[in-house]
C-alpha positions as CSV (number, residue, x, y, z in Angstrom):
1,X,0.0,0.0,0.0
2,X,0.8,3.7,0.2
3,X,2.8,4.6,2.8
4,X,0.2,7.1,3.7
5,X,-2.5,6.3,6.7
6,X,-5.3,8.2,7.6
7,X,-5.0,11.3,10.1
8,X,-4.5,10.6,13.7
9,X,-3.6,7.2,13.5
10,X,-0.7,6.2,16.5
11,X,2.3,7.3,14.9
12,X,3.5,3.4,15.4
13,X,1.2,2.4,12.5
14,X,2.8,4.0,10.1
15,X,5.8,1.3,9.8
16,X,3.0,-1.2,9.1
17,X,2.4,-2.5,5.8
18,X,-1.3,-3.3,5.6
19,X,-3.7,-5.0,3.3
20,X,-7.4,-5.8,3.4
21,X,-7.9,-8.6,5.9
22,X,-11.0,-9.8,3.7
23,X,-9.6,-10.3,0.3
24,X,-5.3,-9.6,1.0
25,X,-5.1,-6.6,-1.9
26,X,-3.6,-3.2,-1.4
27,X,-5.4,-0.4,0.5
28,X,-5.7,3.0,-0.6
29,X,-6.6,6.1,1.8
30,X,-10.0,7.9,0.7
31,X,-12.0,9.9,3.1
32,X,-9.4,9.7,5.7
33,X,-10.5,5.7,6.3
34,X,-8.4,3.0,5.0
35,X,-10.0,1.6,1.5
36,X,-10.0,-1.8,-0.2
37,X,-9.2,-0.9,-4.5
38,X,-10.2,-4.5,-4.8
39,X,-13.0,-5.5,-2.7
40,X,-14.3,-2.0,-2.3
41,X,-14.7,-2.4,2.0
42,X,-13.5,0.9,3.9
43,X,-11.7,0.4,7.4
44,X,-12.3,3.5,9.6
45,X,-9.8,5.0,12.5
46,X,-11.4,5.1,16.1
47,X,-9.1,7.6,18.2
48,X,-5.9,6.6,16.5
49,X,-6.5,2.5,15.8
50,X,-8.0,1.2,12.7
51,X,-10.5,-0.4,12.6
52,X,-9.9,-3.7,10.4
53,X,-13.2,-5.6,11.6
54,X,-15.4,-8.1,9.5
55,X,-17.7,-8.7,12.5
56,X,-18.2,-7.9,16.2
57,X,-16.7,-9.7,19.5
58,X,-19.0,-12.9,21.0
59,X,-19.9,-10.4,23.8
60,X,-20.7,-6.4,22.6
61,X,-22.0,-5.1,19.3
62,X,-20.4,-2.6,17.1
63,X,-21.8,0.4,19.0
64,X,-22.3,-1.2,22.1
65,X,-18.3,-1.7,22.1
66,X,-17.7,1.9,20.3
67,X,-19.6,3.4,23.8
68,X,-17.3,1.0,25.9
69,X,-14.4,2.6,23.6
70,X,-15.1,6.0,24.0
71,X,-16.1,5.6,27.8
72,X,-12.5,4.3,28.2
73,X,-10.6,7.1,25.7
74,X,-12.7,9.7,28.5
75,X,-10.7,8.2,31.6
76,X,-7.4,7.4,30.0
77,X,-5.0,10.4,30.9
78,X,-6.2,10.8,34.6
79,X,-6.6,7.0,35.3
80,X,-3.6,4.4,36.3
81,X,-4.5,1.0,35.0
82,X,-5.6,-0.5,37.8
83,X,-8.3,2.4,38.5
84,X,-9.3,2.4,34.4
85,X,-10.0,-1.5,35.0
86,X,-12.2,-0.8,38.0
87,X,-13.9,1.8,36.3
88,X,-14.1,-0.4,33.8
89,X,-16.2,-3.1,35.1
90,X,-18.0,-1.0,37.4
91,X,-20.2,-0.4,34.4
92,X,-20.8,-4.0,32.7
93,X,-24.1,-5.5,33.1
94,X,-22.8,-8.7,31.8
95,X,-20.1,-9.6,34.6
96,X,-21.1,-10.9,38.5
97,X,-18.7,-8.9,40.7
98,X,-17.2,-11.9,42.0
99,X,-15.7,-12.7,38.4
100,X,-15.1,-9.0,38.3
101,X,-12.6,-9.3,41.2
102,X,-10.5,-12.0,39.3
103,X,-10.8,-10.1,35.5
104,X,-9.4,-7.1,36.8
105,X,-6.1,-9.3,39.3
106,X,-5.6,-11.3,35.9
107,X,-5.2,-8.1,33.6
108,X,-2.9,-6.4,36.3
109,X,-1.1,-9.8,36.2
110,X,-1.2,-10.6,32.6
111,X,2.3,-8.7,32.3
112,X,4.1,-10.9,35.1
113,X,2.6,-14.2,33.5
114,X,3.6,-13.2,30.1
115,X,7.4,-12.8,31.2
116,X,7.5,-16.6,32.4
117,X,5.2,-17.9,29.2
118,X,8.0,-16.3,27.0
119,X,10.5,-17.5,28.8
120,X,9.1,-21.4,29.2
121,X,8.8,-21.1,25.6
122,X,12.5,-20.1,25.0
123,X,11.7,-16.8,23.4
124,X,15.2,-15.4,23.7
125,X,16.1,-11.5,22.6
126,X,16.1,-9.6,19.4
127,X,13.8,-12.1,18.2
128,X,12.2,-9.7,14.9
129,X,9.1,-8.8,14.3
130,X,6.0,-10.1,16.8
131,X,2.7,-9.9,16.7
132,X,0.3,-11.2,19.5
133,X,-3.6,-11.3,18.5
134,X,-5.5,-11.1,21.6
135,X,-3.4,-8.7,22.6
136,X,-6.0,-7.4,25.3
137,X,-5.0,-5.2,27.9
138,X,-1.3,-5.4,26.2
139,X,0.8,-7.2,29.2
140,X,2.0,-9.4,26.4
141,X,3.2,-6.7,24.2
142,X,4.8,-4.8,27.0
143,X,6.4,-7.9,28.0
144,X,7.9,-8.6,24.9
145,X,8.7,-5.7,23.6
146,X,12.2,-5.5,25.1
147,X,12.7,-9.4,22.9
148,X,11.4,-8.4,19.5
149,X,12.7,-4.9,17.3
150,X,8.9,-4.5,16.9
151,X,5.8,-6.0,19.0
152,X,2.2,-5.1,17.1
153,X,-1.3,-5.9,18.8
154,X,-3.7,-7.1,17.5
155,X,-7.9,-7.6,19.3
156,X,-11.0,-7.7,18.4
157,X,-12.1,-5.2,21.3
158,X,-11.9,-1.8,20.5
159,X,-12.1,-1.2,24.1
160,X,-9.7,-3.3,25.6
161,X,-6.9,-1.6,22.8
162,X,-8.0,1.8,24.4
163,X,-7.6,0.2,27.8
164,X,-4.2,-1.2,26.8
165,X,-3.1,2.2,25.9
166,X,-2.9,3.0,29.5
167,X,-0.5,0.3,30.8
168,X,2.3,1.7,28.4
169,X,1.4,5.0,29.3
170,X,2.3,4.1,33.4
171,X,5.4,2.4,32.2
172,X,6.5,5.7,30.1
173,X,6.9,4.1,27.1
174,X,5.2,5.1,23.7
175,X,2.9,2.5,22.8
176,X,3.6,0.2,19.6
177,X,1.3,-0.5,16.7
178,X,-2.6,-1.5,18.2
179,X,-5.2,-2.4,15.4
180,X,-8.8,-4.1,15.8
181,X,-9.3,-7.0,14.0
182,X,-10.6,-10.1,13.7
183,X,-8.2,-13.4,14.6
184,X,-9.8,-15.0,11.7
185,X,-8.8,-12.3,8.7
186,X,-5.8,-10.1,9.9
187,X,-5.1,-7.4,7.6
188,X,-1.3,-8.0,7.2
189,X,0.9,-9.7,4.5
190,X,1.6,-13.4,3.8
191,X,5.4,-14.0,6.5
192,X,4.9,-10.4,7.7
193,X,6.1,-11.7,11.1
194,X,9.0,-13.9,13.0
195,X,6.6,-14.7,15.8
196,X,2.6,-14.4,16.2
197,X,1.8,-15.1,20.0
198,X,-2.1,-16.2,21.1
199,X,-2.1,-15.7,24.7
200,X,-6.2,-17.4,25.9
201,X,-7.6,-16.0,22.7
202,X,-8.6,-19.1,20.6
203,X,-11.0,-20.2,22.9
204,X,-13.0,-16.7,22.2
205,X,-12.7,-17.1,18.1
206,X,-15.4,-17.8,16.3
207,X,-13.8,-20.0,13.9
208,X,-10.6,-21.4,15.3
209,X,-9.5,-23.3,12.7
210,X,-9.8,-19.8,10.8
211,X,-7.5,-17.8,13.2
212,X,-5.0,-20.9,13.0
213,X,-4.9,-20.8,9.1
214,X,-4.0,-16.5,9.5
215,X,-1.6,-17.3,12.4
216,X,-0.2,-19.7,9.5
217,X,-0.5,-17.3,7.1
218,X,1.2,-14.2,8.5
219,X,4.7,-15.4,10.2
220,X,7.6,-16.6,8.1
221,X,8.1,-20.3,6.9
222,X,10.9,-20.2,9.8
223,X,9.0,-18.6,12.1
224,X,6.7,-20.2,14.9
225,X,3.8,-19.7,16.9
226,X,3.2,-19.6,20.2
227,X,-0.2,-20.4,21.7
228,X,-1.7,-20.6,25.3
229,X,-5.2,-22.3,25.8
230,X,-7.4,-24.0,28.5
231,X,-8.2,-27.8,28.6
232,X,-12.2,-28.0,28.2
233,X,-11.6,-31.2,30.1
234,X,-9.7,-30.0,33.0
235,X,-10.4,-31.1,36.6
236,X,-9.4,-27.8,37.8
237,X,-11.7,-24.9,38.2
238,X,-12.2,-23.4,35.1
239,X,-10.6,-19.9,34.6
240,X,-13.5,-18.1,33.2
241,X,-16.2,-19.1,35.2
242,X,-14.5,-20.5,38.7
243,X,-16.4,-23.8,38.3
244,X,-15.4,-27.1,37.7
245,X,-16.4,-29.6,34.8
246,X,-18.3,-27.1,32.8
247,X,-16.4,-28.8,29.9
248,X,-17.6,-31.9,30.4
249,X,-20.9,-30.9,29.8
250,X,-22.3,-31.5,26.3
251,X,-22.0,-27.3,24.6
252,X,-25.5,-27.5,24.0
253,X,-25.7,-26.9,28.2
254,X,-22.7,-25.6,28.7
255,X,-24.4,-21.5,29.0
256,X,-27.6,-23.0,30.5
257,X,-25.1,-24.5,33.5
258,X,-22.4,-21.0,33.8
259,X,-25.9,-19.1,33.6
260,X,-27.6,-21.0,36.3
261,X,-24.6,-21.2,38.6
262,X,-22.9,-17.6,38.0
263,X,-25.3,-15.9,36.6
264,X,-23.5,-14.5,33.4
265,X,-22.8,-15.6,29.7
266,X,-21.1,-18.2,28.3
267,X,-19.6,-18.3,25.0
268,X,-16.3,-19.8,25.2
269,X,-15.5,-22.3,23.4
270,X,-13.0,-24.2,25.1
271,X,-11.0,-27.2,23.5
272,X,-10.2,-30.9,24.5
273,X,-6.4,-32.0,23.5
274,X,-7.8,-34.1,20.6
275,X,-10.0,-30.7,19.5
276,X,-7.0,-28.8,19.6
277,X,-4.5,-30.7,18.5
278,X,-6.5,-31.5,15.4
279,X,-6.9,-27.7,14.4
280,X,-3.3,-27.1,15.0
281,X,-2.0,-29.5,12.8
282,X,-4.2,-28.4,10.0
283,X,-1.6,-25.3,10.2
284,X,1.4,-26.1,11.8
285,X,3.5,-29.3,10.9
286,X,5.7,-29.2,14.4
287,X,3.3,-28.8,17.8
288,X,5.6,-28.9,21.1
289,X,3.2,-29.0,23.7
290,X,4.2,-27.8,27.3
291,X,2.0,-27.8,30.4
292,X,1.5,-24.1,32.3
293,X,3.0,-23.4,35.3
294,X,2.1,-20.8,37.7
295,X,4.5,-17.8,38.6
296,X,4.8,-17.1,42.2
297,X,4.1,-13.6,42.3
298,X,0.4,-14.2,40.4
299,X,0.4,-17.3,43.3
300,X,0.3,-15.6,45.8
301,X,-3.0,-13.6,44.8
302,X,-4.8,-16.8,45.4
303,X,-6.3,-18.2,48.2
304,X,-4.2,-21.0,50.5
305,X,-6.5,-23.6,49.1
306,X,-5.7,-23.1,45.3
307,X,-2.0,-22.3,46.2
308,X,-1.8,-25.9,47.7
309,X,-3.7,-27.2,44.6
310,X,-1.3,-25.3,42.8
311,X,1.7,-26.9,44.4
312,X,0.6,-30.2,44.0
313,X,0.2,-29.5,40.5
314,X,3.4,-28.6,40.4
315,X,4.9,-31.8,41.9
316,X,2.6,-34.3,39.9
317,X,4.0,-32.6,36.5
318,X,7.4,-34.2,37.3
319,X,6.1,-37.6,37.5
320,X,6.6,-39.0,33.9
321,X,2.6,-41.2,34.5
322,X,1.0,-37.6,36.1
323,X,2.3,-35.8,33.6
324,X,0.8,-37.9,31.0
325,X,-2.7,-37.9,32.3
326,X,-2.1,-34.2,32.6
327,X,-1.8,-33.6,29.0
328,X,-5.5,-34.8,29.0
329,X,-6.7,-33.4,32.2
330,X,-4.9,-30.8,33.2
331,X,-5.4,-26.8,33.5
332,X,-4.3,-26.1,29.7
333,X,-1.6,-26.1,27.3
334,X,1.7,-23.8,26.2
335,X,2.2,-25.2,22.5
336,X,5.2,-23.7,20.3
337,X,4.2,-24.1,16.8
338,X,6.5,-24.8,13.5
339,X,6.7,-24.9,10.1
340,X,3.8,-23.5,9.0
341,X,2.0,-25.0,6.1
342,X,1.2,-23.1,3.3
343,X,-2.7,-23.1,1.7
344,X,-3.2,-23.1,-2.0
């Protein structure tokens, strides 16, 4: 494309070489949006992100997320992170304020835990160019963006970008590229990136097989991909709803039971190993699966009961026989993905 954007886009998004997420052909600026010579769509710029959508998040509309948005943009310079994120979910409808209480400790964490999924997954310095989708409230991209000569975020959320603004403006630092989009047609360039990271974000995707074939699609044929996700068959509590077995339940009453017992929605979609591993190697021909650990600091946030559930986690993953049944019923997975494979 040009290497013109539209006005008042963050002055990090102008390194970025974009193309239309729904058909991959140049972009041209008219109107001061971005616009599509081939399939004609026009991407707007919502206080200085673009706006690369093909449809909404599972949770907020369009202009149910743009109020969220601009609610958020109102706060941002007076507000640390922590009080944006209480001020935050003061206002949804959607959330019980128990599960409140553990959204907002997670996002405040999501920075430490980032650190030690990086490192378990060997991602050593001056690693290139990285993109996380999912990016959230950002603690991934802050985290890595002392590895990688450039970090770009992508989410689906208007909002949480805004929000995400805020934790590199308490750490002083500028912050890098941020554009909305769907996981499941980025509007980047076939290899554009060394690493794409997808930190608890398939599991929200509408299509995940989708947002595996673009995480395939956009990092270089040496490049890999580095996934979190829960384990819809974990004995554990689950991490979205504090309950345990919901994923044993058929999906069909998998809402009907969240709803019932929490009293808030349910449209995660979370994966057994087989149900992963069988989207995954649709797009990746190397899948090194780890199993999460817990850092200490985000331990000791949590109770005494689930830090000694946590502990004996810890011991029963260096059994060889433990560890093996954990692959199946454990919390999750950390998978480092290779060699992607190329569609026709």
């Amino acid at each position: 494309m040009s290497d013109r954007h539209p006005e008042g886009v963050l002055p990090s998004v102008h390194e970025l070489d974009l193309v239309c997420p729904a058909c991959h052909h140049e972009l041209t600026i008219e109107a001061n949006a971005y616009h599509c010579v081939a399939c004609k769509r026009n991407y707007g710029v919502f206080e200085g992100i673009p706006d690369f959508r093909l449809f909404a998040d599972p949770y907020l509309r369009f202009h149910e997320d743009a109020l969220r948005a601009k609610m958020v943009v109102s706060l941002l310079a007076e507000h640390s992170l922590a009080d944006l994120l209480e001020r935050y979910w003061s206002v949804s409808d959607i959330t019980p304020a128990e599960l409140r209480v553990r959204f907002i400790r997670s996002a405040l964490l999501s920075e430490v835990r980032s650190e030690r999924f990086l490192n378990a997954l060997s991602l050593s310095d001056n690693v290139g160019r990285l993109l996380d989708v999912g990016s959230g409230t950002g603690g991934l991209l802050l985290a890595a963006s002392h590895r990688a000569v450039r970090v770009v975020g992508v989410d689906i959320a208007m909002r949480w970008l805004q929000v995400s603004r805020r934790r590199f403006m308490d750490a002083g630092v500028d912050p890098p590229p941020l554009l909305c989009a769907c996981a499941e047609a980025l509007p980047f360039r076939e290899g554009a990136f060394d690493r794409v990271t997808s930190v608890s974000t398939l599991e929200f995707t509408r299509d995940v097989r989708a947002s595996i074939s673009e995480a395939a699609r956009v990092v270089s044929k040496n490049g890999t991909y580095l996934v979190t996700t829960v384990n819809r068959h974990s004995l554990s509590y689950d991490p979205y709803a504090y309950l345990r077995f919901v994923g044993f339940l058929p999906r069909s009453l998998q809402g009907w039971y969240v709803q019932w017992r929490k009293g808030t929605e349910w449209r995660i979609k979370e994966m057994s190993f087989a149900e992963l591993d069988g989207a995954l190697k649709e797009g990746f021909r190397r899948r090194d699966y780890q199993l999460p650990d817990v850092d200490d600091v985000s331990l000791q946030s949590f109770s005494a009961s689930v830090q000694r559930q946590a502990r004996l986690y810890r011991r029963a993953k260096r059994v060889p026989l433990l560890r093996r049944v954990l692959r199946y019923f454990g919390p999750g997975w950390e998978v480092l993905l290779r060699e992607p494979i190329a569609k026709s």
